[in-house]
TIVO-2410 file (N, C-alpha, C; in nm, 3 decimals):
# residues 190
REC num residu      c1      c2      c3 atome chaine
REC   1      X  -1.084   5.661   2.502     N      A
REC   1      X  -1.128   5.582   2.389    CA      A
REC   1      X  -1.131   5.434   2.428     C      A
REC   2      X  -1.234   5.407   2.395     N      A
REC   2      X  -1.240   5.222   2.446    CA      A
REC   2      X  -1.266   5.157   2.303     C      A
REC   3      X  -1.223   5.033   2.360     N      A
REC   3      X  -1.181   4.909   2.224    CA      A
REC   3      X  -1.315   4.837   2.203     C      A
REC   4      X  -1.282   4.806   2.117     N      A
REC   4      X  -1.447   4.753   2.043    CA      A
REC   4      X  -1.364   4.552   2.042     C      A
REC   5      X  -1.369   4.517   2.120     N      A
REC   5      X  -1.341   4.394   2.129    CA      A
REC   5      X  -1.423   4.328   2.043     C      A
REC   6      X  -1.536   4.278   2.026     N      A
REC   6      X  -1.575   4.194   1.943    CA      A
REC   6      X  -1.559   4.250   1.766     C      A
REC   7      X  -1.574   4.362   1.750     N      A
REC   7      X  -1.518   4.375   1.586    CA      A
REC   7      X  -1.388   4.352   1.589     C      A
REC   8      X  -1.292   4.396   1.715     N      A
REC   8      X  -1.158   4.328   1.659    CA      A
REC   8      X  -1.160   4.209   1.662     C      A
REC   9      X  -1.210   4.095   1.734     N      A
REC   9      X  -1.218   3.978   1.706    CA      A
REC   9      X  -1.270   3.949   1.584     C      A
REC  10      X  -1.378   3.967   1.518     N      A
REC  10      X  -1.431   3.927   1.405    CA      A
REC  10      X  -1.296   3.947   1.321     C      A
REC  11      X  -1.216   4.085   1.301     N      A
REC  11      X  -1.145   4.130   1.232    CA      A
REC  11      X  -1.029   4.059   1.218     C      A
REC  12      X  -1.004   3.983   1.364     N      A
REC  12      X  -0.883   3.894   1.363    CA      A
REC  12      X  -0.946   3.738   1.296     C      A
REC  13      X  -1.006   3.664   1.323     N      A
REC  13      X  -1.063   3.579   1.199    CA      A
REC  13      X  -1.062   3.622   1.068     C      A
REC  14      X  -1.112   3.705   1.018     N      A
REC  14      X  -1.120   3.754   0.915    CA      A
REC  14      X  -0.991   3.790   0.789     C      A
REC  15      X  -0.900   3.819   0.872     N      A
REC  15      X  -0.787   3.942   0.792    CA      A
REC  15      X  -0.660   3.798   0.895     C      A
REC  16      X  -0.675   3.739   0.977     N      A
REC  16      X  -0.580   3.703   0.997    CA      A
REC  16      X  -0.572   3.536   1.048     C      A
REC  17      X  -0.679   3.457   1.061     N      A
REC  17      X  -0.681   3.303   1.039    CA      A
REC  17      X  -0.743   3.265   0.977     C      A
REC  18      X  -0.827   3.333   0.879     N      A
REC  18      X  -0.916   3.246   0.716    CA      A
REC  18      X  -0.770   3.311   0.647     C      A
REC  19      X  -0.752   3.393   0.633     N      A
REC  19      X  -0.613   3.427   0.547    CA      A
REC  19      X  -0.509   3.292   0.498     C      A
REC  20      X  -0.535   3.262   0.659     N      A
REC  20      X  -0.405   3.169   0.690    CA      A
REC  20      X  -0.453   3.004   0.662     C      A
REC  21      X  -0.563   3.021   0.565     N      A
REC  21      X  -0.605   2.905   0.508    CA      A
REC  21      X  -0.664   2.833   0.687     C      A
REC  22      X  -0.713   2.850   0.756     N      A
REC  22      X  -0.734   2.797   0.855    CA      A
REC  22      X  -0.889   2.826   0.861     C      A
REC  23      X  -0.921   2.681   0.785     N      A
REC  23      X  -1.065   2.625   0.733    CA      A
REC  23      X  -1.147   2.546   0.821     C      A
REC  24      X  -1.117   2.490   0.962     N      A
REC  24      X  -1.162   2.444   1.091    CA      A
REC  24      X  -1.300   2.508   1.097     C      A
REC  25      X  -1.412   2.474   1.037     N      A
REC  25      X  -1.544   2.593   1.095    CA      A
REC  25      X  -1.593   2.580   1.259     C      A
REC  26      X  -1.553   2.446   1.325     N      A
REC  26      X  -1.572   2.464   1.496    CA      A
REC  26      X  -1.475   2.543   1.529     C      A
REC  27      X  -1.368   2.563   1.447     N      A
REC  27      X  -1.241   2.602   1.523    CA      A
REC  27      X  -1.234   2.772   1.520     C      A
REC  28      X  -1.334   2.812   1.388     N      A
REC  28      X  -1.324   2.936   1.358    CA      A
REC  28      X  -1.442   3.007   1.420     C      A
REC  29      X  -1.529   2.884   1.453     N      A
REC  29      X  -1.613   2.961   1.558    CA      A
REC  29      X  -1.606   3.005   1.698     C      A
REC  30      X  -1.503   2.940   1.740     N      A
REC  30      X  -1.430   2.926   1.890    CA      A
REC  30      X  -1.405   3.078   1.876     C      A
REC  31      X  -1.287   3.086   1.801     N      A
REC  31      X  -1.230   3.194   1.757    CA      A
REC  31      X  -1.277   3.286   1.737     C      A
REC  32      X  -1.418   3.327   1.724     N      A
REC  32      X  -1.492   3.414   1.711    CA      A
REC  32      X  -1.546   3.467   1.828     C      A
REC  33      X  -1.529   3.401   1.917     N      A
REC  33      X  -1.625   3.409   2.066    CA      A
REC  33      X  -1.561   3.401   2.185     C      A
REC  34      X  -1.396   3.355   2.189     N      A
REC  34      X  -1.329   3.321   2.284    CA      A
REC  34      X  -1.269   3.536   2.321     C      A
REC  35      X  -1.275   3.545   2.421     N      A
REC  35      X  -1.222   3.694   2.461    CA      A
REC  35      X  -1.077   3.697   2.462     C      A
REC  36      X  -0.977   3.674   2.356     N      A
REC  36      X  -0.848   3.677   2.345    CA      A
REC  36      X  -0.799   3.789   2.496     C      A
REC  37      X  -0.866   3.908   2.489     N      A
REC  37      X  -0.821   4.013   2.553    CA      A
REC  37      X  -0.815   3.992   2.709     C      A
REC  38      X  -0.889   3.896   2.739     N      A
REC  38      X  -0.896   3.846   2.932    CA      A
REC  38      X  -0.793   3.729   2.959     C      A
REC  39      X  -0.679   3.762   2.869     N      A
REC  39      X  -0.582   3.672   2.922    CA      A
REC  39      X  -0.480   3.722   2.854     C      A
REC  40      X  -0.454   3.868   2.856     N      A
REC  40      X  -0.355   3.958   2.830    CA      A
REC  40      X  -0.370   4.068   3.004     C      A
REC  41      X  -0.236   4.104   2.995     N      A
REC  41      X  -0.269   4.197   3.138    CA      A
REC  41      X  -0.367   4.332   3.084     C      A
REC  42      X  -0.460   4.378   3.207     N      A
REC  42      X  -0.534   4.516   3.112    CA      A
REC  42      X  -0.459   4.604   3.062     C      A
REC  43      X  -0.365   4.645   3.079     N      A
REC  43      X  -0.262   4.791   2.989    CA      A
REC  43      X  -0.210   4.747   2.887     C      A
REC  44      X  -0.190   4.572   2.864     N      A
REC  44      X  -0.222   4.550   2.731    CA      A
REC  44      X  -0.317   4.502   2.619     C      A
REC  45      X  -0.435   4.531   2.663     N      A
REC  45      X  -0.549   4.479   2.642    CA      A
REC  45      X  -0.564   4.520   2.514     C      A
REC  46      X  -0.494   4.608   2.448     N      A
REC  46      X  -0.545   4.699   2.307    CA      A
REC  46      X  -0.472   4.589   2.220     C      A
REC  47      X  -0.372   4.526   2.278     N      A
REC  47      X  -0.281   4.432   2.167    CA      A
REC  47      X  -0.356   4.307   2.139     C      A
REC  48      X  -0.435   4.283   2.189     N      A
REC  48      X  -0.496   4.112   2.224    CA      A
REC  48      X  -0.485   4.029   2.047     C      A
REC  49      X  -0.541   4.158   1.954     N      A
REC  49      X  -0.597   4.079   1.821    CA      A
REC  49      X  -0.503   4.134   1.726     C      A
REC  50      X  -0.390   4.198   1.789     N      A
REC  50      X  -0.300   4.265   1.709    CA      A
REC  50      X  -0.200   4.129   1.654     C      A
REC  51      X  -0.148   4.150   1.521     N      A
REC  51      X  -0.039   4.015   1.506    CA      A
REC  51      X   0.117   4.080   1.560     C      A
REC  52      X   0.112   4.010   1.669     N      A
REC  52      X   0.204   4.081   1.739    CA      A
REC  52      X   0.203   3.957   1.856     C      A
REC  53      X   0.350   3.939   1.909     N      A
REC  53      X   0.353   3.848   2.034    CA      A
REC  53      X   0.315   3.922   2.124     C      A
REC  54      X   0.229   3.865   2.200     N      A
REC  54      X   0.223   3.917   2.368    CA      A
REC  54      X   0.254   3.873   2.483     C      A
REC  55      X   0.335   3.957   2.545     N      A
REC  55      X   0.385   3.903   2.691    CA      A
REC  55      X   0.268   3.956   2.792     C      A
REC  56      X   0.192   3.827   2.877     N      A
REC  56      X   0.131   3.852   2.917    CA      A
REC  56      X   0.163   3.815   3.080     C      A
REC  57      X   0.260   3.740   3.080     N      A
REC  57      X   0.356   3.760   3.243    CA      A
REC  57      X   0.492   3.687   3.173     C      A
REC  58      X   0.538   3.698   3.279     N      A
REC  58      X   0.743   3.750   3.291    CA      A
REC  58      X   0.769   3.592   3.174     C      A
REC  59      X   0.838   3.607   3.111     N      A
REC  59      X   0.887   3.506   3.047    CA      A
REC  59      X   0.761   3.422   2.985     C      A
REC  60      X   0.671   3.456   2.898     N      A
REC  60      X   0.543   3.408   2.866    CA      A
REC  60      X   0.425   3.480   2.772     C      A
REC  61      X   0.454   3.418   2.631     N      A
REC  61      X   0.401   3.511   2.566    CA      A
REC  61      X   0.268   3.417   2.478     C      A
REC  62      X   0.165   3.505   2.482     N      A
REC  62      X   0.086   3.491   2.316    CA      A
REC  62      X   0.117   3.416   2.219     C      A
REC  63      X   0.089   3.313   2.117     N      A
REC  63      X   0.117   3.330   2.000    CA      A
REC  63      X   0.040   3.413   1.914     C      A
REC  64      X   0.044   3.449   1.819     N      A
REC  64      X  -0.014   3.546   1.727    CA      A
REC  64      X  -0.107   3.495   1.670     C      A
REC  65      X  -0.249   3.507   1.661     N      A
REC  65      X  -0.357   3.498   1.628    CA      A
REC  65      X  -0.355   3.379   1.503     C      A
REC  66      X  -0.234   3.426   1.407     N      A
REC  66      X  -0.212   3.336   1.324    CA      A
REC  66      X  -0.147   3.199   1.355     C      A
REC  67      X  -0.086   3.191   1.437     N      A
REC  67      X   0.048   3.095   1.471    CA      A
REC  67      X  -0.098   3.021   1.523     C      A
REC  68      X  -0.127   3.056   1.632     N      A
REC  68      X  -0.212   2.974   1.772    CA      A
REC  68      X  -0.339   2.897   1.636     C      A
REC  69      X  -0.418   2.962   1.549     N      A
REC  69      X  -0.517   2.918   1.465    CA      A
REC  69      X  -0.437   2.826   1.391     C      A
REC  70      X  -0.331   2.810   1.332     N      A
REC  70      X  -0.269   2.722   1.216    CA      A
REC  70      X  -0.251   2.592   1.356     C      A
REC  71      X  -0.183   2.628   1.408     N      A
REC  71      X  -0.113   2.508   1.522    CA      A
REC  71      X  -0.233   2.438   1.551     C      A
REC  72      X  -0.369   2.506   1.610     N      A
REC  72      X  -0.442   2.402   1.629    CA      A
REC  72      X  -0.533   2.366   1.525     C      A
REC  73      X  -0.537   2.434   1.394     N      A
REC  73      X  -0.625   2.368   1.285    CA      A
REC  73      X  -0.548   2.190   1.280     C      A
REC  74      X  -0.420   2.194   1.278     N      A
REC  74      X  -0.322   2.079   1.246    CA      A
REC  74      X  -0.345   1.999   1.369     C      A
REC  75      X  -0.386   2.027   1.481     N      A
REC  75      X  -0.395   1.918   1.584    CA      A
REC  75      X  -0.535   1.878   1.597     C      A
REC  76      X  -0.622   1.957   1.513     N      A
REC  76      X  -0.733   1.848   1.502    CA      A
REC  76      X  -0.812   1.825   1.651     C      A
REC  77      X  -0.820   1.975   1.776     N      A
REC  77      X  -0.885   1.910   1.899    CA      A
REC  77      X  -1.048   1.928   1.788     C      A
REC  78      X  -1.126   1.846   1.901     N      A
REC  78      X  -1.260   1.722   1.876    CA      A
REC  78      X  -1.339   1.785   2.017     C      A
REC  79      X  -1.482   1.782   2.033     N      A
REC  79      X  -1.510   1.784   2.123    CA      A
REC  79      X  -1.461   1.642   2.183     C      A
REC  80      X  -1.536   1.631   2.339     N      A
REC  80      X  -1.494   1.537   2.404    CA      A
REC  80      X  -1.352   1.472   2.456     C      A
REC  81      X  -1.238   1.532   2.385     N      A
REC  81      X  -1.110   1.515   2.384    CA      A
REC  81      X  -1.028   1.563   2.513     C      A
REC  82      X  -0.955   1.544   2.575     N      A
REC  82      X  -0.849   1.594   2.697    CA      A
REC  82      X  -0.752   1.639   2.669     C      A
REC  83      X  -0.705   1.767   2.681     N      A
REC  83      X  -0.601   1.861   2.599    CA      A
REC  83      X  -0.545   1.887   2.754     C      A
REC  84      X  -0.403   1.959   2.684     N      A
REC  84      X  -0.296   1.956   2.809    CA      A
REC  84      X  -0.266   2.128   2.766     C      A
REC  85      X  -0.264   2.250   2.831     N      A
REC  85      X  -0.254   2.396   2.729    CA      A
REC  85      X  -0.111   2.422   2.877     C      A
REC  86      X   0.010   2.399   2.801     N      A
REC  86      X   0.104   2.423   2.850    CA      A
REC  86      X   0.158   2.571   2.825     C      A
REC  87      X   0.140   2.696   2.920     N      A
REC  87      X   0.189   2.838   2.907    CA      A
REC  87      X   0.084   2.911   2.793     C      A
REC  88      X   0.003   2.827   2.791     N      A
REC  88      X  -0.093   2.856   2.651    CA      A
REC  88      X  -0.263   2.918   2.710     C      A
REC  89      X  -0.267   3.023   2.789     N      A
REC  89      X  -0.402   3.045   2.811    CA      A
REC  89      X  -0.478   3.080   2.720     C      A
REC  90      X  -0.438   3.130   2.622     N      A
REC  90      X  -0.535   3.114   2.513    CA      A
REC  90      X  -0.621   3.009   2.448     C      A
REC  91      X  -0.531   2.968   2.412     N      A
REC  91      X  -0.531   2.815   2.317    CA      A
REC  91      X  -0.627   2.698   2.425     C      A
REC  92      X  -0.612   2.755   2.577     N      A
REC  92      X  -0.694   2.660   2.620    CA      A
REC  92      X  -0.818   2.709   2.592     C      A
REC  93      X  -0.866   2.804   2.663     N      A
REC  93      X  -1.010   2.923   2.624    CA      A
REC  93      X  -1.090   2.870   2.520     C      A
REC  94      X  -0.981   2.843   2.408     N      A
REC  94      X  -1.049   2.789   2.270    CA      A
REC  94      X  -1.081   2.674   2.256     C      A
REC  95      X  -1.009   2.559   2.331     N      A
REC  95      X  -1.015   2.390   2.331    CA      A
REC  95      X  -1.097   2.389   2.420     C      A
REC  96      X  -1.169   2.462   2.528     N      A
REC  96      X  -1.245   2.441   2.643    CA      A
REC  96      X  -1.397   2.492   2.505     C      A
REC  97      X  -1.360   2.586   2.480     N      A
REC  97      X  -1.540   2.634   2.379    CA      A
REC  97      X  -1.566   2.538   2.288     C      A
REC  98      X  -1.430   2.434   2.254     N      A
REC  98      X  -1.469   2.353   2.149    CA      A
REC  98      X  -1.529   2.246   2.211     C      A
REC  99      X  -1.539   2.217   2.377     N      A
REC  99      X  -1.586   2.120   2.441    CA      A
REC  99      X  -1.445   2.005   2.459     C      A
REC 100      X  -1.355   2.052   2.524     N      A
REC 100      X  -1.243   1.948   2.564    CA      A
REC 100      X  -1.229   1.991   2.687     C      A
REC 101      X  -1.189   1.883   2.750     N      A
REC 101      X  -1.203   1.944   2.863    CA      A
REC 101      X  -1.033   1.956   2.885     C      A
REC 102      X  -0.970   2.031   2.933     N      A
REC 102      X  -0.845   2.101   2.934    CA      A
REC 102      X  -0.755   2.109   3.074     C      A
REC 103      X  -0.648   2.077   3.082     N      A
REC 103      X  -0.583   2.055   3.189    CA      A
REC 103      X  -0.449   2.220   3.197     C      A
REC 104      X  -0.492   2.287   3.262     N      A
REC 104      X  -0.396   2.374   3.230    CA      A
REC 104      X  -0.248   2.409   3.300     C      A
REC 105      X  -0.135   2.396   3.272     N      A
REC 105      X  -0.029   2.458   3.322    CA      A
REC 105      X   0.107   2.577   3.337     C      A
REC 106      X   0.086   2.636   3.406     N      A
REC 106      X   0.133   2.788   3.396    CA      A
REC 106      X   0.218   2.819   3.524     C      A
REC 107      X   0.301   2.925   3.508     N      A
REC 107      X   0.422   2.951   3.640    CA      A
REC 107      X   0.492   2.898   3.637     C      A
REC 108      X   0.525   2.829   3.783     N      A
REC 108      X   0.637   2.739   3.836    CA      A
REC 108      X   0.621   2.651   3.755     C      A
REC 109      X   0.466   2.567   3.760     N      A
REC 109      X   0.469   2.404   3.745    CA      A
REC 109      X   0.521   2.404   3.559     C      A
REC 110      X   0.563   2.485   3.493     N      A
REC 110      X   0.597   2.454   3.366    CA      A
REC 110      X   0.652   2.349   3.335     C      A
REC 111      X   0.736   2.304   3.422     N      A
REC 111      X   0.854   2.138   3.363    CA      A
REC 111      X   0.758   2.042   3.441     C      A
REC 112      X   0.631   2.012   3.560     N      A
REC 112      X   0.565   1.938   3.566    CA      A
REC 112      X   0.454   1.899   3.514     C      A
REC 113      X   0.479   1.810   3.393     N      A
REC 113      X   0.411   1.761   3.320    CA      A
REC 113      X   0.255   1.673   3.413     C      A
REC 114      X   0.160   1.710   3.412     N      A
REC 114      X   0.073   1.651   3.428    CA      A
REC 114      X   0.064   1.504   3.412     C      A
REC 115      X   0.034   1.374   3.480     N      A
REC 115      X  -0.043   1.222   3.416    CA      A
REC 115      X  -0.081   1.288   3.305     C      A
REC 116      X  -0.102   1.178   3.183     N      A
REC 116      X  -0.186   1.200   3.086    CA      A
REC 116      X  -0.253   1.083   3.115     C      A
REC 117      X  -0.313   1.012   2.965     N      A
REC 117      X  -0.283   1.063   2.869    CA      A
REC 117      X  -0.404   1.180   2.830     C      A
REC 118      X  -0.334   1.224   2.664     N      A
REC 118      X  -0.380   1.379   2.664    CA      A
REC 118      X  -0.417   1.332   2.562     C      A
REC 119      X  -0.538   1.365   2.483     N      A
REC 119      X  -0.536   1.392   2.286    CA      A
REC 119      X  -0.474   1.478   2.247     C      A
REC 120      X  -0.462   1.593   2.316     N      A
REC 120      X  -0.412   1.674   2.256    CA      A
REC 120      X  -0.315   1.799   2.351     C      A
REC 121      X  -0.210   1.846   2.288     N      A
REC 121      X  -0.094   1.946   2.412    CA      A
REC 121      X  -0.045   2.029   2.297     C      A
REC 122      X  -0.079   2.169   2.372     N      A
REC 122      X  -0.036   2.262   2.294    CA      A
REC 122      X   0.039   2.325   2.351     C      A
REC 123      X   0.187   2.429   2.309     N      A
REC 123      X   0.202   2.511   2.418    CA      A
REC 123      X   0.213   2.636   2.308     C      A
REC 124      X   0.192   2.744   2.366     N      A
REC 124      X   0.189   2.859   2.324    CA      A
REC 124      X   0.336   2.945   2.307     C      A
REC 125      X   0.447   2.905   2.393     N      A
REC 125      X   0.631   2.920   2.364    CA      A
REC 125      X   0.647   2.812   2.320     C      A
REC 126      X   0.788   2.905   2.209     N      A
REC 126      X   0.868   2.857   2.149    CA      A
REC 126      X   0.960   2.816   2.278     C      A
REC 127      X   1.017   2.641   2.212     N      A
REC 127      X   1.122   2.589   2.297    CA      A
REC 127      X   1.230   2.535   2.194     C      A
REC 128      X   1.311   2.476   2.286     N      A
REC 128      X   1.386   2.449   2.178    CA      A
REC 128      X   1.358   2.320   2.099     C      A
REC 129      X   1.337   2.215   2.222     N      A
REC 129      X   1.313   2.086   2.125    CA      A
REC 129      X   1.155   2.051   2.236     C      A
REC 130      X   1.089   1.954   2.222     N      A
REC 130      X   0.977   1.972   2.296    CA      A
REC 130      X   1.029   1.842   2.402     C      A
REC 131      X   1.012   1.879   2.526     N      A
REC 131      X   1.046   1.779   2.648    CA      A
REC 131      X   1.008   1.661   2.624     C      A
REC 132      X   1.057   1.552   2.676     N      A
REC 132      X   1.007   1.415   2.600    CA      A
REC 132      X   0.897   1.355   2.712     C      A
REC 133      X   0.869   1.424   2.862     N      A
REC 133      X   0.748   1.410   2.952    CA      A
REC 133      X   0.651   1.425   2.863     C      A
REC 134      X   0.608   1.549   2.775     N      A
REC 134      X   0.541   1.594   2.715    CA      A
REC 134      X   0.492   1.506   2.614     C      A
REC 135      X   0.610   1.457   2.519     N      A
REC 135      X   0.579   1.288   2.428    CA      A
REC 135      X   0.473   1.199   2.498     C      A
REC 136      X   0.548   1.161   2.611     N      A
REC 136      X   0.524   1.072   2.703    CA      A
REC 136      X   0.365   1.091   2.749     C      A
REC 137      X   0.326   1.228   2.753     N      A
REC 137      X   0.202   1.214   2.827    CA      A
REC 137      X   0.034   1.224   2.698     C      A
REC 138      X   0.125   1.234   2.552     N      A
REC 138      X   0.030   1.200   2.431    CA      A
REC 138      X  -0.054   1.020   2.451     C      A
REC 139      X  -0.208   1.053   2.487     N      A
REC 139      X  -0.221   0.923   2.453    CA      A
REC 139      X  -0.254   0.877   2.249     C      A
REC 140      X  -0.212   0.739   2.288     N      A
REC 140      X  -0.202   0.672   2.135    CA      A
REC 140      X  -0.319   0.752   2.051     C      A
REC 141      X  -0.266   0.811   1.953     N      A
REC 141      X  -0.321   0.880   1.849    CA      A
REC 141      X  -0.323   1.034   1.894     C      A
REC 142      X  -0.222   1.079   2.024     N      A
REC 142      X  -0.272   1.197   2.034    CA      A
REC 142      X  -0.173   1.268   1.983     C      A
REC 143      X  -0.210   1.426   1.977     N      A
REC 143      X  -0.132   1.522   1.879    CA      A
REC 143      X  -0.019   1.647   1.998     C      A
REC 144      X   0.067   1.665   1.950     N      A
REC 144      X   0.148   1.760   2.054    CA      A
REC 144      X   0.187   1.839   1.950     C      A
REC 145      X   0.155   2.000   2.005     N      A
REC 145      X   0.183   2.124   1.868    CA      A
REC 145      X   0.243   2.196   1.933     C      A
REC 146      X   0.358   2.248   1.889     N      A
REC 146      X   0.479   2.328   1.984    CA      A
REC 146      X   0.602   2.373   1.868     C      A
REC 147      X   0.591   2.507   1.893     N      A
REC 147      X   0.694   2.565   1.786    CA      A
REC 147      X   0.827   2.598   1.848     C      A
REC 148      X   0.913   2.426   1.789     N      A
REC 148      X   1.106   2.464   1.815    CA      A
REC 148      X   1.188   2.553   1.755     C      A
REC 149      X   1.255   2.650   1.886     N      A
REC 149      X   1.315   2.725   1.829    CA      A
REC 149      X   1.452   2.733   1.872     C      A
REC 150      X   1.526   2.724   1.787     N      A
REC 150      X   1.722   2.712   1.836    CA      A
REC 150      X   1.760   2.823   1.808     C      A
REC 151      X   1.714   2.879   1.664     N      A
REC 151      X   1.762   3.045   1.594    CA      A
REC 151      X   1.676   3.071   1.583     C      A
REC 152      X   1.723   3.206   1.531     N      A
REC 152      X   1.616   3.336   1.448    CA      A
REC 152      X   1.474   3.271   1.438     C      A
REC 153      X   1.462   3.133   1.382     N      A
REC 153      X   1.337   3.137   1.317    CA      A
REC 153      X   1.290   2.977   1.346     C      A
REC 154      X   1.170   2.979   1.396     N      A
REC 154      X   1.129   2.841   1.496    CA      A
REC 154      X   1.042   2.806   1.393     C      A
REC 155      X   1.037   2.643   1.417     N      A
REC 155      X   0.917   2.550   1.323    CA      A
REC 155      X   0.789   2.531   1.432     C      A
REC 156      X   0.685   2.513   1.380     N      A
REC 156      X   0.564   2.461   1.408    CA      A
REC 156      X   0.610   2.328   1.414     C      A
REC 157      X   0.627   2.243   1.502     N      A
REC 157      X   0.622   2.108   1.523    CA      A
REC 157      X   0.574   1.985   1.563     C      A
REC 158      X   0.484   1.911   1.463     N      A
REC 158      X   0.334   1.820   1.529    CA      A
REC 158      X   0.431   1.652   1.615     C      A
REC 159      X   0.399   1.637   1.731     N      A
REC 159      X   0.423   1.487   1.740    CA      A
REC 159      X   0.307   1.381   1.768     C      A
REC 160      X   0.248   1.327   1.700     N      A
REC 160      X   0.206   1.218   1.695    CA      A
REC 160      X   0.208   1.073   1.791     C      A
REC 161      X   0.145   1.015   1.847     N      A
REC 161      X   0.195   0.893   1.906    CA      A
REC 161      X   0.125   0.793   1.873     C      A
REC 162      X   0.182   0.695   1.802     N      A
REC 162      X   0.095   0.583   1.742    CA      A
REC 162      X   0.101   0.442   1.848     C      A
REC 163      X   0.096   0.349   1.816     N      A
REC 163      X   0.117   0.195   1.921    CA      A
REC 163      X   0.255   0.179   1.920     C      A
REC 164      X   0.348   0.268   1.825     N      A
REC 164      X   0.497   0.172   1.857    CA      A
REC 164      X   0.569   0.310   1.848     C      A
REC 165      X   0.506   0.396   1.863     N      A
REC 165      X   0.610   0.535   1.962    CA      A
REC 165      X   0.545   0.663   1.905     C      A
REC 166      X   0.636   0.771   1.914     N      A
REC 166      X   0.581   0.886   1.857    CA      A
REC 166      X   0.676   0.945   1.777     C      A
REC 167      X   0.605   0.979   1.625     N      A
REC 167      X   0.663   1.071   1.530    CA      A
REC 167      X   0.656   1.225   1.504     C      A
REC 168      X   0.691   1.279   1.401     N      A
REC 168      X   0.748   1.411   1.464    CA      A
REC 168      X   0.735   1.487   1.327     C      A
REC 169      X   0.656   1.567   1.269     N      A
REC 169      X   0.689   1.626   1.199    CA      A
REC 169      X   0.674   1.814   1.196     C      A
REC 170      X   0.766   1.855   1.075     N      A
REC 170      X   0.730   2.011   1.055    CA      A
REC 170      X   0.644   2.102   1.009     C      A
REC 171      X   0.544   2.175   1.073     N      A
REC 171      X   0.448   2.213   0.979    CA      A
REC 171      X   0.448   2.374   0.899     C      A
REC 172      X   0.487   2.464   0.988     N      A
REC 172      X   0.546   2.596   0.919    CA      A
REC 172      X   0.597   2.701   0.990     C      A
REC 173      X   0.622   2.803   0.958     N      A
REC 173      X   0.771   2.878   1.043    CA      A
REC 173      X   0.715   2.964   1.128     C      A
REC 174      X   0.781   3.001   1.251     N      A
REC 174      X   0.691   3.083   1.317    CA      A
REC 174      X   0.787   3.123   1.444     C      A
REC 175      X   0.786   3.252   1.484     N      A
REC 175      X   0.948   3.281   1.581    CA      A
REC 175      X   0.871   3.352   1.696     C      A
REC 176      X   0.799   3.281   1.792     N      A
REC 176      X   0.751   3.390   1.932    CA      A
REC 176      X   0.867   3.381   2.004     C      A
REC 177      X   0.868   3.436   2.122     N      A
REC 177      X   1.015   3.437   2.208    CA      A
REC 177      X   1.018   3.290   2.301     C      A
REC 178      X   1.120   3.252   2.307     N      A
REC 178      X   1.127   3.099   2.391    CA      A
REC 178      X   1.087   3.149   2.505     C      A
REC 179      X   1.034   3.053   2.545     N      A
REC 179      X   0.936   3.018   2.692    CA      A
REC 179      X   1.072   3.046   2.813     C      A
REC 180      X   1.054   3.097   2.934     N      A
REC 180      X   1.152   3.088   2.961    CA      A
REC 180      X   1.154   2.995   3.066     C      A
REC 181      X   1.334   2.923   3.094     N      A
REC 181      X   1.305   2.777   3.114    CA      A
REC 181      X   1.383   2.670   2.971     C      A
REC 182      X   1.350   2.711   2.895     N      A
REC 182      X   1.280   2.625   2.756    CA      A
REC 182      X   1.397   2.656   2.693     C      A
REC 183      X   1.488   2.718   2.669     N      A
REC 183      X   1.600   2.799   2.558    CA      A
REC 183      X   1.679   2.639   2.551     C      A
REC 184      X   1.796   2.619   2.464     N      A
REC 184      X   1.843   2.528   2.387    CA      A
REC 184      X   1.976   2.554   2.531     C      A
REC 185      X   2.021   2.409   2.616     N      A
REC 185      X   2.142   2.465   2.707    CA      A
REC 185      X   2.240   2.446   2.597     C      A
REC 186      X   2.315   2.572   2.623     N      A
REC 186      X   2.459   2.520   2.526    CA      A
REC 186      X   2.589   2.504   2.612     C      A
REC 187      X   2.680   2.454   2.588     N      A
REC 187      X   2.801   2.442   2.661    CA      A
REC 187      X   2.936   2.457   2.562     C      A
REC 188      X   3.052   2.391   2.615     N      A
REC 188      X   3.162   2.425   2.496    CA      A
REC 188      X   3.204   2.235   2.539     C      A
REC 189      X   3.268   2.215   2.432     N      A
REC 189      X   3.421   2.121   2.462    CA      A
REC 189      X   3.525   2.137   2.406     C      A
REC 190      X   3.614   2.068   2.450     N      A
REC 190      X   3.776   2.054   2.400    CA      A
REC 190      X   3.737   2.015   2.277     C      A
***
């Protein structure tokens, strides 16, 4: 039995990021056309449009169709824009169809932050707090979307960088597995 990839795509727009109030029409057209499934391994290829995390290598997962559409309706990529898709092969796929041109990083180089500046950096794991290289490499006015997670249950988190630093806010709840690398270090004291 073979998968009908493009009705599940339609189906995943449909039933699972217009749902999610995610009103972007460049963004929902990306989404319509980008092959979620060629950046899942093939034996999991049936999961691609499923709402479901996917691990698609060792410590490195998917966000869920919903998570990845809300995160970047809120970051606002533009054509013409320079995006940074940290562990995020999806999310780049989609910022590249929207016409950005996209800097991608995956594997080892995860903690080497690219030069920026960036308009825009997404990553696809949950971390705990978002690296401050990552701040650092937002140029002025650009957007960084990354869902912190310490417990059970991680925020969608936008940072901003204006002329006199970068702000930080929460946008909504969302728990994929931390990036690995990325987990919160804990220690003890006296």
């Amino acid at each position: 039995m073979s998968t009908d990839f493009a009705a599940a795509r339609l189906n995943m727009v449909e039933s699972q990021i217009r749902t999610a109030d995610v009103t972007d029409l460049p963004l929902q057209d990306a989404l319509r056309v980008v092959p979620r499934e060629t950046v899942v391994p093939a034996a999991k290829a049936y999961l691609a449009y499923a709402d479901a995390d996917i691990e698609y290598a060792p410590g490195r997962w998917l966000l869920r169709p919903r998570e990845v559409g809300k995160l970047l309706q809120i970051l606002r990529p533009r054509e013409g824009e320079r995006a940074l898709a940290i562990a995020a092969p999806y999310a780049a796929l989609v910022l590249e169809t929207m016409g950005l041109a996209v800097t991608r990083v995956e594997g080892d180089d995860l903690k080497a932050t690219p030069p920026g500046p960036f308009d825009v950096i997404i990553c696809e794991g949950a971390v705990a707090v978002a690296p401050k290289a990552w701040q650092d490499a937002l140029a002025v006015g650009g957007r960084l979307g990354v869902i912190e997670r310490t417990g059970p249950v991680g925020r969608a988190t936008i940072y901003l960088r204006a002329e006199d630093g970068v702000g930080r806010r929460q946008a909504f709840d969302a728990s994929p597995p931390v990036l690995a690398g990325f987990a919160l270090e804990t220690g003890f004291s006296f």
